[in-house]
C-alpha positions in Angstrom: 22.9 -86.9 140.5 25.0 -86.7 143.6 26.7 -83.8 145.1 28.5 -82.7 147.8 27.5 -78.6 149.4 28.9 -76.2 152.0 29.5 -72.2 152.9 32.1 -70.4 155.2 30.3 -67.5 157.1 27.1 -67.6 156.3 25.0 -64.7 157.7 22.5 -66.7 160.7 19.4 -65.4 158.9 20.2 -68.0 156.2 21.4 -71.2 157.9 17.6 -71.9 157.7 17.9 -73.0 154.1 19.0 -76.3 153.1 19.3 -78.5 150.4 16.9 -81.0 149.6 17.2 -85.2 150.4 20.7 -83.9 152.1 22.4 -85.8 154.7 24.5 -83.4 156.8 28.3 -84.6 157.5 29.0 -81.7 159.5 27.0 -78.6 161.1 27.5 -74.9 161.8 29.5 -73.0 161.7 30.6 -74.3 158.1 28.0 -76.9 157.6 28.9 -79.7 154.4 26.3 -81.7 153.1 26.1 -85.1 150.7 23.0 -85.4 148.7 21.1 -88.2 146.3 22.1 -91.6 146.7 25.6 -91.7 148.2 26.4 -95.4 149.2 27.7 -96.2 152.6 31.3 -96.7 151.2 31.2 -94.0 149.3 31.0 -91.5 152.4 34.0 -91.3 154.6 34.5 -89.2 157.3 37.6 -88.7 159.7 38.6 -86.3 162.4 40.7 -85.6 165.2 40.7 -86.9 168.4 39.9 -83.6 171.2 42.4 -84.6 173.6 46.2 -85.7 172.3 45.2 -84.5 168.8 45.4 -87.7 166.5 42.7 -88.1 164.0 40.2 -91.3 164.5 36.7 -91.7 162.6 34.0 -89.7 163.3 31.9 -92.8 164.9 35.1 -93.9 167.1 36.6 -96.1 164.6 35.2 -98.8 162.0 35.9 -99.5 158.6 36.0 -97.7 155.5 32.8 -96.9 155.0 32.3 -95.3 158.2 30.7 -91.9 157.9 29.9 -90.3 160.6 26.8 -88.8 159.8 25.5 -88.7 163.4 29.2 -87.9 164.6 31.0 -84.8 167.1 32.7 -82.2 166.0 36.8 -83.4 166.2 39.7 -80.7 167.6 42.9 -80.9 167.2 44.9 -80.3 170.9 44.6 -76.9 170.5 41.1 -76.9 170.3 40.4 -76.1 166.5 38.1 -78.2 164.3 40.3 -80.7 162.7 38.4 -83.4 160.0 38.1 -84.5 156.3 35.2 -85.4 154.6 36.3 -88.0 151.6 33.4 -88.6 149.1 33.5 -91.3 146.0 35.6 -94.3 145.5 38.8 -93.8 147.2 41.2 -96.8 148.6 42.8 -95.4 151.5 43.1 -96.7 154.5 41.6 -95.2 157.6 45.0 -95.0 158.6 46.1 -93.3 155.3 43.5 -91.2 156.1 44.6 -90.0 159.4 48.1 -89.4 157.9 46.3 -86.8 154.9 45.0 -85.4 158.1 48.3 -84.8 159.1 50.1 -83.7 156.2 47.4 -81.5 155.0 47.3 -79.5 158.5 50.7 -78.7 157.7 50.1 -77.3 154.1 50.6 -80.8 152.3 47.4 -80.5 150.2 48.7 -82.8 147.4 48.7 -86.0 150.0 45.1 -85.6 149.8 45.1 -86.2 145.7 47.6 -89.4 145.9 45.4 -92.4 146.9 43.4 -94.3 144.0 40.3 -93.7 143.2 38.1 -90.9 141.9 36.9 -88.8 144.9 36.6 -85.3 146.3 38.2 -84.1 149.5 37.3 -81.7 151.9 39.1 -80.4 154.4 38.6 -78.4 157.6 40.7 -76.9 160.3 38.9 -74.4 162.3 37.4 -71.9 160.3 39.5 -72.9 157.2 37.9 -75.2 154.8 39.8 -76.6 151.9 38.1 -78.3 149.2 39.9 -80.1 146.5 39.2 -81.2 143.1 41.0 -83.5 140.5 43.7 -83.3 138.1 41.2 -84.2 134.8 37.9 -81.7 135.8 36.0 -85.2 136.4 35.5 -84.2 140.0 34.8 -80.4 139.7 34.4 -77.8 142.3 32.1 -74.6 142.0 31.3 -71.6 144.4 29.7 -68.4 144.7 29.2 -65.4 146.6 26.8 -65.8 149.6 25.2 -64.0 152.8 28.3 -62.3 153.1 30.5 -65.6 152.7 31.4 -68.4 150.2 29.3 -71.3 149.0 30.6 -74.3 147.1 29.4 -77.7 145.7 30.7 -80.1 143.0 28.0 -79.2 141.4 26.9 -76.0 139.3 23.0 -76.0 139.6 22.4 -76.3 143.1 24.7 -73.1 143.6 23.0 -71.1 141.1 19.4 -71.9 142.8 21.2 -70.7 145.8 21.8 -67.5 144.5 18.8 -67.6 142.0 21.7 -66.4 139.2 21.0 -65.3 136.1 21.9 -67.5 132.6 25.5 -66.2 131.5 24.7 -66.1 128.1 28.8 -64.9 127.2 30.2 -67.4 128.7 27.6 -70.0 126.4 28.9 -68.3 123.6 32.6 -68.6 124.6 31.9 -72.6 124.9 30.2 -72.5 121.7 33.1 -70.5 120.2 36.2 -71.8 122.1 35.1 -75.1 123.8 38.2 -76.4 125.0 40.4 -72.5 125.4 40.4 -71.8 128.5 41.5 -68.3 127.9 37.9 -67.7 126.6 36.2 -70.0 129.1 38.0 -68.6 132.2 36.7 -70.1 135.6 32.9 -69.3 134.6 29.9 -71.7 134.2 26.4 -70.8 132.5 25.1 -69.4 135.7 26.4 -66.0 136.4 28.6 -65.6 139.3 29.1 -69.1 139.7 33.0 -69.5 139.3 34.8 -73.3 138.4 37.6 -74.1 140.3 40.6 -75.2 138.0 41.8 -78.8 137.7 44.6 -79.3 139.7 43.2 -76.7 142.3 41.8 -76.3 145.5 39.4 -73.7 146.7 40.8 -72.6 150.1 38.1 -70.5 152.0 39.3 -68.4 155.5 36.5 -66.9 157.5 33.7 -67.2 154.1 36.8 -65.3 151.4 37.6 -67.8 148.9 41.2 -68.2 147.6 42.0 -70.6 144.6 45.9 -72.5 145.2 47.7 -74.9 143.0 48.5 -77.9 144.1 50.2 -79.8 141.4 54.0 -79.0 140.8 54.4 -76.8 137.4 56.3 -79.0 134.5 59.6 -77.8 133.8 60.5 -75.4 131.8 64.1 -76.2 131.0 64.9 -76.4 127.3 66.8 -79.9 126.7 66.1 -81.2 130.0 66.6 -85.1 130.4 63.6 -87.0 129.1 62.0 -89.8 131.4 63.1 -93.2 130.9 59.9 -94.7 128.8 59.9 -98.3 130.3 59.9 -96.6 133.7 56.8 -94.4 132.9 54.9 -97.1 131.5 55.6 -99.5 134.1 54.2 -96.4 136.3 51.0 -96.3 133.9 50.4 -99.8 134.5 50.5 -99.9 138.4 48.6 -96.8 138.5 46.0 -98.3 136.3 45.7 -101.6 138.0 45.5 -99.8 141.2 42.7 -97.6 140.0 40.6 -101.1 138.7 41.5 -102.1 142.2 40.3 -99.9 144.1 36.6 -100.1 142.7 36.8 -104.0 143.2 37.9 -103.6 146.3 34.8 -102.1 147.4 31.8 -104.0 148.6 29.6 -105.4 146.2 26.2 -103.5 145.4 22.9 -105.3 144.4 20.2 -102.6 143.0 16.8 -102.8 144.1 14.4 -105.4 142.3 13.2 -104.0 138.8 16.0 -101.8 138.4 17.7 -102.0 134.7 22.6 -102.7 136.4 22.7 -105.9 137.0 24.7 -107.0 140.4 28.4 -106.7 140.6 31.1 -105.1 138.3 30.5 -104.7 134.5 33.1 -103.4 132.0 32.7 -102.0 128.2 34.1 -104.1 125.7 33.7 -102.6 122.8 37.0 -103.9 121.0 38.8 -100.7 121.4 42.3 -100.7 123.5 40.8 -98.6 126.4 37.7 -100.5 127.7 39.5 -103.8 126.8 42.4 -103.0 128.8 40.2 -102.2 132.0 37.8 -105.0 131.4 40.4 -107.7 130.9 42.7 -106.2 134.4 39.3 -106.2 136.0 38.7 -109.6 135.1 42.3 -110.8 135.9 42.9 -109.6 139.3 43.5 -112.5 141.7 40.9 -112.4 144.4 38.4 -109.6 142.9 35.7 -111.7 141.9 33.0 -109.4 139.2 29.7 -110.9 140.0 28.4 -112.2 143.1 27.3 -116.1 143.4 23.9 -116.8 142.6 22.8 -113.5 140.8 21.5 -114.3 137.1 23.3 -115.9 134.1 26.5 -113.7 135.4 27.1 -115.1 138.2 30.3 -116.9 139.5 32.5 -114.4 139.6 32.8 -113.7 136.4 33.5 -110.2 135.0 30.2 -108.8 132.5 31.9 -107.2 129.6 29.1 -105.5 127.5 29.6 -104.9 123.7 27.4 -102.4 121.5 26.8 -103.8 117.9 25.5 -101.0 116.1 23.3 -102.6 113.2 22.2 -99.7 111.3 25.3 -98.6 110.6 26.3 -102.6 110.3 29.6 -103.4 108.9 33.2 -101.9 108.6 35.1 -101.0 111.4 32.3 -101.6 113.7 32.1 -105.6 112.4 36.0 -105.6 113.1 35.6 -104.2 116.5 32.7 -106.7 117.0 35.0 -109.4 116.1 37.5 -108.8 118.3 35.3 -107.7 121.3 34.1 -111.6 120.8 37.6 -112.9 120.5 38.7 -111.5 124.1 35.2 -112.3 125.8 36.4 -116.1 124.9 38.2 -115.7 128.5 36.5 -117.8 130.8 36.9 -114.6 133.3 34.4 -112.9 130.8 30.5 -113.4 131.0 30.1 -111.3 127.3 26.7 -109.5 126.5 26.1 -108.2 122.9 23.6 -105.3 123.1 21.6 -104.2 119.7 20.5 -101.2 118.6 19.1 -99.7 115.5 17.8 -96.7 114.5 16.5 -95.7 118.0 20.1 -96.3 119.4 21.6 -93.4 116.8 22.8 -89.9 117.9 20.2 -87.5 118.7 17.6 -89.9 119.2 15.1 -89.6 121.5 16.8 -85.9 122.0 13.5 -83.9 122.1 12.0 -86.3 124.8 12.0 -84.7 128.7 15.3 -86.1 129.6 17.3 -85.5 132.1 18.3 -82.2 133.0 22.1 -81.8 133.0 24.5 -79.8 135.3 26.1 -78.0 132.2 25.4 -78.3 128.3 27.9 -81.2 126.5 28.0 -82.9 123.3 27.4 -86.3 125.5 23.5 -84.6 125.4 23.1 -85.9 121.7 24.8 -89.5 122.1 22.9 -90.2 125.6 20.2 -92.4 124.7 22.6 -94.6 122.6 24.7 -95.1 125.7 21.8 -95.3 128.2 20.8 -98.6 126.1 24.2 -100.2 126.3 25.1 -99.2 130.6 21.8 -100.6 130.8 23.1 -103.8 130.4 25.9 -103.4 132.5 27.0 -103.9 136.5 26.1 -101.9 139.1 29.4 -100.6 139.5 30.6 -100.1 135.1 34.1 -99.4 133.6 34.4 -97.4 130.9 37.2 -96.4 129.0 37.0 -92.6 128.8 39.9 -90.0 128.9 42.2 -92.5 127.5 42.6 -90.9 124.3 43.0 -87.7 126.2 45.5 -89.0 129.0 47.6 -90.9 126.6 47.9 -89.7 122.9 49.9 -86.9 121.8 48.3 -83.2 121.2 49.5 -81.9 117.6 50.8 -79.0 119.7 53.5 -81.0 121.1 55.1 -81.1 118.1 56.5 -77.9 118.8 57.4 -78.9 122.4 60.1 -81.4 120.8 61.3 -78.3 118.5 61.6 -76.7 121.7 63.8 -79.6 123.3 65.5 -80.3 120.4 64.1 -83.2 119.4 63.6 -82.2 115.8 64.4 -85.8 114.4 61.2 -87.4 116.6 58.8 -85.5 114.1 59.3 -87.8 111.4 57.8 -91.0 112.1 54.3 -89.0 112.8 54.4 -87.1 109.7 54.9 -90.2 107.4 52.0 -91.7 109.4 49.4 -88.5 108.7 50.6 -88.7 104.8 49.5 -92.4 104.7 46.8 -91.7 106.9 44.9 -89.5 104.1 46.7 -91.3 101.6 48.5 -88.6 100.4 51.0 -90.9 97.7 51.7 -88.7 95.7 52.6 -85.5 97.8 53.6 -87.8 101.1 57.6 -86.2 100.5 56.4 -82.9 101.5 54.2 -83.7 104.4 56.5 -83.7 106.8 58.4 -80.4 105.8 54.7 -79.5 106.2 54.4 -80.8 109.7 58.2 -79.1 110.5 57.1 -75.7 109.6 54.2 -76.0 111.6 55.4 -76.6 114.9 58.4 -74.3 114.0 55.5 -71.5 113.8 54.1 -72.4 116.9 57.4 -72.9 118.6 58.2 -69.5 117.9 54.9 -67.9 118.2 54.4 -66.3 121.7 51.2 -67.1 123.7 49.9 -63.5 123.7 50.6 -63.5 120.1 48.9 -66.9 119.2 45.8 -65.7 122.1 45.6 -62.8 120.0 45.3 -64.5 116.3 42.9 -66.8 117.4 40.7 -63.5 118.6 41.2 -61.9 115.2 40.2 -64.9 113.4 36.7 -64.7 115.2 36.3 -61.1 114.6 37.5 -61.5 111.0 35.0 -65.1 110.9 37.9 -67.0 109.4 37.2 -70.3 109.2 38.1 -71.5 105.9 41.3 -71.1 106.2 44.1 -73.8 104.8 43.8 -76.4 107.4 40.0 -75.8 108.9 37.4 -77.7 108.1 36.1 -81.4 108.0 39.6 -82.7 106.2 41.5 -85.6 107.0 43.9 -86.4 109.8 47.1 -84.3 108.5 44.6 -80.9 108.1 43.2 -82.0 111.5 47.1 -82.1 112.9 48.2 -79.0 111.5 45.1 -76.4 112.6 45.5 -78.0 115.8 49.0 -76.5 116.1 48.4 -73.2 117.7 47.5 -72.2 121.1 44.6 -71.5 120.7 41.4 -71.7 117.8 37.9 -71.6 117.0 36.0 -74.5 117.9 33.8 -76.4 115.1 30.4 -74.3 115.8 32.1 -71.2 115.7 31.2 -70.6 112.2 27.3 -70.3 112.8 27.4 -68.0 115.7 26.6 -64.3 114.9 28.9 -61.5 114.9 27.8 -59.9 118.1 28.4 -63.7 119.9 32.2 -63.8 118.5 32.9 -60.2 119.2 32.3 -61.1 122.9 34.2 -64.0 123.0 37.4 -61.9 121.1 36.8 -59.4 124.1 37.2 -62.4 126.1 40.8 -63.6 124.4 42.1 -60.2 123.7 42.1 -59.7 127.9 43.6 -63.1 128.6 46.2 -62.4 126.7 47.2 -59.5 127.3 47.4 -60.5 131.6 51.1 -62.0 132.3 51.7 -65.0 134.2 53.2 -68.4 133.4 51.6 -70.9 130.3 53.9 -73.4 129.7 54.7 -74.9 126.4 52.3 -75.2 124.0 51.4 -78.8 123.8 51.4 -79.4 127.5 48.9 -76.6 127.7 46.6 -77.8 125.1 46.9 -80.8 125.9 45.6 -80.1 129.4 42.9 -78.0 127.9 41.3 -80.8 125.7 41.5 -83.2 128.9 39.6 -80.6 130.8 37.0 -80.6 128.3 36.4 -84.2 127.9 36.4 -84.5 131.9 33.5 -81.8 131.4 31.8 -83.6 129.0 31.8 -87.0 130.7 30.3 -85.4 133.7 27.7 -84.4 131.4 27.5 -87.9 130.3 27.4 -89.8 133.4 24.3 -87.7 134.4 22.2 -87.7 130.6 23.4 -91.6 130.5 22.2 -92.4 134.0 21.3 -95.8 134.8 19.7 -95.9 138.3 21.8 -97.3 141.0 24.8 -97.3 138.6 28.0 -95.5 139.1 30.6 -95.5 136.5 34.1 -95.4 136.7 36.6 -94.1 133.9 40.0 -95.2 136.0 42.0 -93.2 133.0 40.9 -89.9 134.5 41.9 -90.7 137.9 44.8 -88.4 139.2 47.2 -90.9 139.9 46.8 -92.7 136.1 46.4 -89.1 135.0 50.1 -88.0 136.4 51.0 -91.7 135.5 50.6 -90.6 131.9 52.1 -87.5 131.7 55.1 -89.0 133.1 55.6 -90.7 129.4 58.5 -88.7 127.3 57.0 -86.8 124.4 59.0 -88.8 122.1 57.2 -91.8 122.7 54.1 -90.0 122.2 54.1 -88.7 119.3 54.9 -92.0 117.7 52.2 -93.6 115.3 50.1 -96.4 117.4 52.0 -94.8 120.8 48.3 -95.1 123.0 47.9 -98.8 121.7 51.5 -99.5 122.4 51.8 -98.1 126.0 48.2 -100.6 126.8 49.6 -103.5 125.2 52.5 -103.4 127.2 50.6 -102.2 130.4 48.5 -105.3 129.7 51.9 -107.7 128.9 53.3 -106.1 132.4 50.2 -107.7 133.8 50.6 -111.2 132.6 48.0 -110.7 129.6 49.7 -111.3 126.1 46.9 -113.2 123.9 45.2 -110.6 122.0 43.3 -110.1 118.7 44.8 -108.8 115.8 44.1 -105.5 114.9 43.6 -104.9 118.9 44.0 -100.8 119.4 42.5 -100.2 115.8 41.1 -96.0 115.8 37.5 -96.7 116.3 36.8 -92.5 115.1 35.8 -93.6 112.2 32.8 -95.6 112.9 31.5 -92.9 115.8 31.7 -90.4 112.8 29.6 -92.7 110.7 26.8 -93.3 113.2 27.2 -89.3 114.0 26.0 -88.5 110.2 23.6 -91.4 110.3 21.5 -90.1 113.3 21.6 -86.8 112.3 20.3 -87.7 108.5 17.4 -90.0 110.5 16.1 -86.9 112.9 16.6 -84.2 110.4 13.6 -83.0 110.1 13.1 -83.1 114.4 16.6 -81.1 114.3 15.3 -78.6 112.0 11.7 -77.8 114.0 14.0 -77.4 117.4 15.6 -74.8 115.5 12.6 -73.1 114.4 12.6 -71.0 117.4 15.3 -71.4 119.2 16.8 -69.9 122.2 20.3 -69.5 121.2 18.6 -67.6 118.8 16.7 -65.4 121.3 20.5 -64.9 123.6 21.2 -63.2 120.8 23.9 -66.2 119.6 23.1 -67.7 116.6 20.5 -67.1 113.6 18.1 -69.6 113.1 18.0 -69.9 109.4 21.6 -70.3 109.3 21.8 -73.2 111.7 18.7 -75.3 109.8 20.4 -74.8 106.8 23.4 -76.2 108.3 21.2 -79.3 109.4 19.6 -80.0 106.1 23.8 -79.7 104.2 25.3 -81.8 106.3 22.4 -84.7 106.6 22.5 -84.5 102.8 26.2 -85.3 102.7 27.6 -82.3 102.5 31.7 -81.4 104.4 30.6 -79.6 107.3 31.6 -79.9 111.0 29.3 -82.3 112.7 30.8 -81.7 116.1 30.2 -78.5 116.0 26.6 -78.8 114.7 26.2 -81.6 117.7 27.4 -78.4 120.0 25.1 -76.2 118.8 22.0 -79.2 119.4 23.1 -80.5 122.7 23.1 -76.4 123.7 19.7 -75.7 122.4 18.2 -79.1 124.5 19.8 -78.2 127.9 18.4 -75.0 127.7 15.0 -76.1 127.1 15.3 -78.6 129.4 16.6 -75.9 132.4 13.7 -73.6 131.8 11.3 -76.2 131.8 12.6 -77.3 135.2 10.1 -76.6 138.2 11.6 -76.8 141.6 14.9 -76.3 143.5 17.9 -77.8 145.4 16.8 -76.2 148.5 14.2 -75.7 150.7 13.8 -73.8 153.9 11.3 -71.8 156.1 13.0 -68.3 155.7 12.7 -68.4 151.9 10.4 -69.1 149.0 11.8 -71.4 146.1 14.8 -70.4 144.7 15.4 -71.6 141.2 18.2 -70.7 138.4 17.6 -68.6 135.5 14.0 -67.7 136.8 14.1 -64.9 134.7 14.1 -66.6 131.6 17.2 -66.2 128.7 18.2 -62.5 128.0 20.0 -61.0 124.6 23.3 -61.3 124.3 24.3 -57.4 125.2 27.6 -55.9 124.0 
């Protein structure tokens, strides 16, 4: 895992602590820190020159990857401190750089957010340090409360060994109970008093006091306001996409160490689905970016490796479709295609119980790691995946009611027909969309406080049986996901005491004023959040040594790319498919399989309920004693007779049984965890959640 960590105004007596394996970019008096395995690249440093103020690299110029580890502290002309500290995969110029420099001295923060690439930024000028995270929650930020000043990382864990915090056993139950609400998760994490900084934030500290500031421009709010002209916005998906795939090929070429499992150069997924082929295939098609370098294994020549997963125990259906057509576009002599098997040890939850790795937060990634782990094995140093594209690009339910709200009532149609012949609803398909109309008329007309407010009665009142909950099909799906806020799928198995909290929790949000914005825009955001969360948590259980992987589609400049696209064009049946295909056809690629953009949901919720009926009886001991059960948030007979319905075939949420697994491991995994981030002479070891997990106190 690799992390970036500093403090503002840290008392002397405890600048003799310092994290572990860390290579210092900058010292007192607001020292910053990288550590674990940056590349060179992937460190950049620039800051101004002393004299006429102009910014130049830290090791008097050089080339991207300069980082001036061993460099002097810059000034501006007036004397102050004046650098920034860019860490990941960002294709700026140094010159760009020196212009962000610039713009951000004079309150421009945003400039720092517009170059491709997935990165973090940080930003000092004198005693003012600005550090900025992304639009998606990819590239979080944390901090706490330290010797009388501020501490940050983009990481959770290292901060709460710094303050040796306590587990926040509310705010599990909130993600338990409200996964992706962020009226219930607030800017909390499972260590107590470590605070998240908000996508599309920046945590500005003066003098050690933190202040959080939004840097993204607020949609408008304008009822019947013009709509953006759709060829436009997906022309501006498809540069910002091959710009993203760009700027990782861009970057020198990275050969792991003998014995280790990436192989050398750039890999893609290619798993037949519209995201990963999109990337692999504008990977592969860029003039001048070779994949591979000459002479490495059977990959080399410059060709692209695209990896595809053939699931043979749960052989067959959609998954042989996808196969097909993964085959059909590796035909491209750009391609170098590698099948990779799995059976029954590739399923969900397998290998679960082992000592994996410990992750920064609990995900449902936790229970699909190993599966993954066997494909990215396969797979370049440097892998695309194809992650966040669902989230960037399809259409909440909830924005339903934003058309209502611009008048767009005619656009609800075509998606209604399609959820009726999604569940094959024949006979009753003439009143689905009258269905879908009253829905987002509700929620159209249903105030935040007032929707905040329903969703904490229905956890007081454990109401989750209602009309549209549940494991149904796609149009019951659709319709309980038009509200502002609900219960998440493991809400039903958490104990009274657990979802009285957590109503606490939604009752204040809404009752605090402030702008929210329209209803699909917001949960739309929300959901993105969360699956930014949970592929951080999946890049570190999935970890391939020496790999790093890249999911362009949560990027901020494809990420504002795609919210540029008019709602009417998203709601439309097949809209994510249709936007790639032409993203692709804008990029000189028009050969493709039939049935290319096929749902592949179908065949992840097959291998879902196949892993969990193969490690039943493992599920069940874990939940013998559990912890969860110990914080005070669940019972532990009602979650194994969960296990043994649902792996008998019986309707029940899997996700939210996969929440209430994935939980359980990372905290067995965190308190069997022995040692620290940090080390120093003026302290012993200093380690999270020491005390062990405390009961859930109302």
């Amino acid at each position: 895992m690799r992390w970036l960590v500093g403090w503002s105004s840290a008392a002397a007596a405890e600048r003799t602590v310092m994290p572990v394996g860390a290579q210092i970019l900058w010292g007192d008096p607001d020292p910053l820190w990288a550590v674990g395995d940056w590349r060179p690249d992937e460190v950049r440093l620039i800051e101004a020159e002393p004299r006429n103020g102009y910014p130049t690299n830290a090791n008097g110029g050089g080339g991207p990857g300069s980082n001036g580890r061993n460099g002097r502290n810059g000034h501006d002309a007036s004397g102050s401190i004046a650098r920034l500290a860019v860490l990941g995969r960002c294709h700026a110029s140094d010159s760009e750089l020196r212009v962000g420099l610039f713009a951000a001295r004079g309150g421009a923060l945003r400039h720092l957010t517009n170059w491709p690439g997935s990165y973090t930024a940080v930003l000092q000028i004198g005693r003012r340090v600005t550090v900025l995270g992304d639009l998606a929650g990819a590239r979080p930020v944390f901090h706490t409360r330290w010797a009388h000043g501020t501490a940050y990382a983009t990481a959770a864990l290292p901060l709460a060994d710094l303050t040796e915090a306590a587990l926040d056993v509310t705010h599990l139950a909130a993600f338990l109970a409200c996964p992706d609400s962020p009226e219930a998760l607030g800017d909390g994490t499972p260590y107590a008093g470590v605070r998240r900084v908000p996508p599309g934030h920046a945590l500005i500290l003066r003098d050690g006091a933190p202040q959080i500031a939004d840097y993204e421009p607020s949609a408008s709010l304008v009822v019947g306001a013009p709509t953006a002209d759709a060829d436009r916005a997906i022309a501006g998906v498809r540069d910002a996409l091959v710009d993203a795939v760009r700027a990782r090929l861009s970057q020198p070429r990275y050969v792991p160490e003998p014995g280790e499992d990436p192989a050398p150069g750039v890999g893609a997924d290619l798993s037949g689905g519209a995201a990963s082929a999109t990337l692999a295939l504008l990977a592969a098609g860029l003039p001048g970016m070779p994949g591979t370098p000459l002479g490495h294994g059977a990959a080399s020549g410059q060709r692209l490796l695209a990896v595809t997963f053939n699931d043979l125990a749960t052989g067959g259906g959609s998954g042989t479709a996808e196969l097909e057509r993964a085959r059909s576009m590796a035909a491209d002599p750009r391609l170098h295609h590698v099948v990779v098997t799995g059976g029954e040890e590739a399923l969900p939850y397998a290998d679960l119980l082992d000592n994996g790795p410990l992750t920064d937060e609990p995900g449902p990634s936790l229970v699909i790691a190993e599966r993954h782990r066997r494909r990215l094995a396969a797979g370049g140093a440097d892998h695309f995946v194809g992650h966040g594209a669902r989230q960037v690009l399809d259409a909440h339910p909830a924005r339903l009611a934003d058309l209502l709200m611009d008048r767009h009532r005619w656009q609800l149609r075509r998606p209604a027909t399609a959820l009726a012949r999604a569940d094959g609803l024949s006979g009753r398909s003439a009143l689905v969309p009258f269905t879908v109309y009253r829905a987002a008329r509700r929620l159209a007309r249903t105030s935040y406080q007032q929707g905040v407010e329903d969703a904490a009665a229905q956890l007081m009142e454990r109401r989750f049986d209602g009309p549209f909950a549940g494991p149904g099909g796609a149009l019951s799906a659709s319709l309980a996901a038009l509200t502002w806020c609900r219960p998440g799928p493991a809400a039903r198995w958490l104990t009274g005491e657990a979802l009285a909290e957590v109503s606490v929790r939604l009752a204040d949000a809404a009752a605090r004023p402030g702008p929210v914005g329209r209803p699909g825009e917001r949960r739309a955001r929300a959901v993105l959040a969360r699956h930014a969360a949970d592929h951080r948590v999946f890049e570190q259980a999935a970890e391939v040594r020496s790999q790093r992987l890249h999911a362009p589609f949560l990027d901020n400049q494809v990420v504002r790319a795609c919210r540029a696209l008019p709602e009417a064009l998203r709601v439309q049946p097949g809209a994510r498919a249709s936007v790639l295909r032409d993203v692709l056809a804008g990029a000189g690629i028009r050969d493709l399989p039939a049935g290319w953009g096929a749902n592949s949901m179908a065949s992840a919720a097959v291998a879902g309920r196949a892993g969990l009926r193969a490690a039943v009886g493992d599920l069940v001991d874990l939940f013998d004693a559990p912890l969860l059960a110990d914080a005070g948030l669940i019972e532990a007979r009602v979650v194994r007779k969960a296990l043994r319905a649902a792996a008998s075939g019986e309707a029940l949420p899997l996700d939210g049984l996969a929440d209430l697994v994935a939980t359980e491991v990372w905290l067995r995994r965190l308190l069997a965890r022995r040692g620290s981030c940090w080390t120093g002479t003026a302290v012993p070891e200093q380690r999270a959640v020491a005390g062990g997990v405390h009961r859930l106190s109302l």
